[in-house]
KEKOLMAR-818032 format. One record per residue (C-alpha): residue number from 1; x, y, z; residue in three letters. Coordinates in nm, 3 decimals, always signed. Example, Ala and Ser with C-alpha at 12.3 -4.5 7.8 and 13.67 -1.06 7.14 Angstrom:
% residues 2
1:+1.230:-0.450:+0.780:ALA
2:+1.367:-0.106:+0.714:SER
% end
This chain:
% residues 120
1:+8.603:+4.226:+8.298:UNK
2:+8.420:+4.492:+8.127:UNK
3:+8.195:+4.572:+8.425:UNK
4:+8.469:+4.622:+8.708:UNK
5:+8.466:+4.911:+8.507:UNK
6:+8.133:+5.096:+8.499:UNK
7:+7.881:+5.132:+8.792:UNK
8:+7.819:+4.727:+8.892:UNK
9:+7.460:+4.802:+8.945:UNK
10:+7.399:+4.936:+8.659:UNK
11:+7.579:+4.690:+8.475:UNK
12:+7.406:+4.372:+8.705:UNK
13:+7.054:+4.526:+8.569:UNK
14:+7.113:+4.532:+8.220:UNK
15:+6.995:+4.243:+8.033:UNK
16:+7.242:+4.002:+7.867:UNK
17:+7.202:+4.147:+7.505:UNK
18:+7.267:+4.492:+7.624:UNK
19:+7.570:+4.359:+7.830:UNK
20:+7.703:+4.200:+7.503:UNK
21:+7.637:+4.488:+7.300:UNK
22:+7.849:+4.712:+7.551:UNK
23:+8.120:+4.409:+7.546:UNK
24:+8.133:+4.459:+7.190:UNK
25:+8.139:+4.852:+7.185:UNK
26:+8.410:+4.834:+7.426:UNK
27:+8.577:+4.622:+7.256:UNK
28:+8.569:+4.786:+6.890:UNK
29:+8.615:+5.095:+7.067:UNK
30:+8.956:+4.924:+7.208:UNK
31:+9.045:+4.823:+6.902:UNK
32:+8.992:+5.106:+6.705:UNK
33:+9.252:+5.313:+6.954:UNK
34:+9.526:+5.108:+6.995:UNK
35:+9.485:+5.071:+6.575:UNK
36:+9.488:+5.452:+6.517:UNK
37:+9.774:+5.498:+6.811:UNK
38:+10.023:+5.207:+6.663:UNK
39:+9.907:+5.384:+6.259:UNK
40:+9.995:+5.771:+6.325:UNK
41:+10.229:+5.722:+6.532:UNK
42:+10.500:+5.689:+6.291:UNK
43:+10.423:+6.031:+6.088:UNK
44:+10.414:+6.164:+6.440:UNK
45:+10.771:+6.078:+6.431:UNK
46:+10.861:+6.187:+6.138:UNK
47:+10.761:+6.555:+6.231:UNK
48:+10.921:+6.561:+6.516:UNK
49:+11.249:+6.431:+6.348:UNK
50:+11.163:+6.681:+6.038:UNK
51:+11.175:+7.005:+6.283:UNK
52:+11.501:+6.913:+6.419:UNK
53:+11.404:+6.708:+6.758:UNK
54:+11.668:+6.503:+6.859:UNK
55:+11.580:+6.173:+6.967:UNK
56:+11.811:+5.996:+7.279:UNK
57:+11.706:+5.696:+7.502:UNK
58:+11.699:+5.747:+7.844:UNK
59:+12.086:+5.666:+8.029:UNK
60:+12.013:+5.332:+8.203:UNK
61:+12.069:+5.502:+8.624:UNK
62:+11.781:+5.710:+8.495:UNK
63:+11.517:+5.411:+8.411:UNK
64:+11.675:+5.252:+8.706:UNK
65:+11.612:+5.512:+8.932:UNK
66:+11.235:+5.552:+8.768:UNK
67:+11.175:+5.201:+8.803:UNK
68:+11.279:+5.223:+9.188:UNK
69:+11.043:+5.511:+9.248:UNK
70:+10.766:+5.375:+9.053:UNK
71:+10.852:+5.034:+9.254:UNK
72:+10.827:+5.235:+9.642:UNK
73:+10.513:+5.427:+9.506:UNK
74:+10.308:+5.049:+9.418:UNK
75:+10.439:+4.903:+9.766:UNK
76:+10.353:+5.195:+9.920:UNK
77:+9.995:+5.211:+9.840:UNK
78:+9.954:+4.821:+9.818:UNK
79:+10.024:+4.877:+10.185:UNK
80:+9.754:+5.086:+10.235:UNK
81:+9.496:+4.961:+9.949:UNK
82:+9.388:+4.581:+9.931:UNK
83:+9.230:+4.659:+9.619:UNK
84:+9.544:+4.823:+9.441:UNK
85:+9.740:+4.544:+9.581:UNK
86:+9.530:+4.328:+9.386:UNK
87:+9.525:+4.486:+9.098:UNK
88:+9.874:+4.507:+9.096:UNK
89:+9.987:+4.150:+9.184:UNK
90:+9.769:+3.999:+8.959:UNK
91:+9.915:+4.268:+8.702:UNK
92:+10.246:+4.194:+8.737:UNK
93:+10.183:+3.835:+8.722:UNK
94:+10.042:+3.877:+8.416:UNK
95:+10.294:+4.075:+8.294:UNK
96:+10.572:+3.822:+8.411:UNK
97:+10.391:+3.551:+8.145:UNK
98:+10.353:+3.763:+7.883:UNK
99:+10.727:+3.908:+7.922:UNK
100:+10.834:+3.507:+7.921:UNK
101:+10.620:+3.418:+7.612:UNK
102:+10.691:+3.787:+7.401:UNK
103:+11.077:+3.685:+7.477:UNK
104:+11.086:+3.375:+7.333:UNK
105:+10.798:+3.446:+7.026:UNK
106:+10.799:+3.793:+6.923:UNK
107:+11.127:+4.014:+7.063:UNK
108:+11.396:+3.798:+6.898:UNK
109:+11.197:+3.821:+6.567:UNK
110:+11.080:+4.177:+6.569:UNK
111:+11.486:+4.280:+6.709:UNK
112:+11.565:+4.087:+6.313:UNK
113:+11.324:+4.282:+6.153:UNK
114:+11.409:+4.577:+6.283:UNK
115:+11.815:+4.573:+6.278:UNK
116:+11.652:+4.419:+5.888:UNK
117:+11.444:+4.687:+5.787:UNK
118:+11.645:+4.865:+5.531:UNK
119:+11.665:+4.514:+5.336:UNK
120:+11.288:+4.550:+5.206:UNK
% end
C-alpha cells in the first residue's frame, strides 16, 4: 500500500531492496508516532487539567449533527470523485469489521479496565 502513496514511477523503478527498505522506514516511522502520540498524551492531559481546563464530552445533537455534515460532505464528493468514493467505501468497510471485532474483543474489556482503574 505504501506506494499509492509516493510518486508510482518513482516507486515502480526502485529495485525491490530499496522498496523494502522504504516499507520498513515507513513502517518504523508509523510506529514510532502512533507510540510517542498514545505515551505523551496522558501528561498532555494532565497539564491541561493542572491549569484549570475543564474537560466535557460533546452533547450527543452535537456529534449527531457533525456526523451528518461529515456524512453530506463524503457523499458529496464521492459524487463527484471515483477515486474518493473508493477510498471511502472500502474505508468504511473496513471500518465496519474492525468496529464488529473491537466490540466484541477489546471495548467490553478496556470499558472494565477503565470503570477498574483505581483498583491497581
Amino acid at each position: 500500500m505504501l506506494h499509492n502513496f509516493i510518486n508510482l514511477d518513482r516507486w515502480n523503478s526502485l529495485t525491490p531492496n530499496y522498496k523494502s527498505v522504504l516499507r520498513t522506514a515507513s513502517d518504523s516511522a508509523h510506529t514510532w508516532m502512533q507510540a510517542k502520540y498514545d505515551a505523551v498524551n496522558p501528561a498532555a492531559l494532565r497539564r491541561l487539567l493542572a491549569s484549570g481546563t475543564k474537560l466535557m464530552p460533546f452533547s450527543t445533537p452535537v456529534m449527531e449533527a457533525c456526523l451528518n455534515a461529515a456524512l453530506e460532505l463524503y457523499h458529496e464528493v464521492s459524487a463527484a470523485n471515483p477515486d474518493f468514493k473508493k477510498v471511502y467505501e472500502s474505508m468504511i468497510a473496513f471500518r465496519g469489521d474492525q468496529y464488529l471485532w473491537w466490540q466484541v474483543a477489546e471495548y467490553s474489556y478496556d470499558t472494565f479496565l477503565i470503570r477498574n482503574r483505581t483498583k491497581v
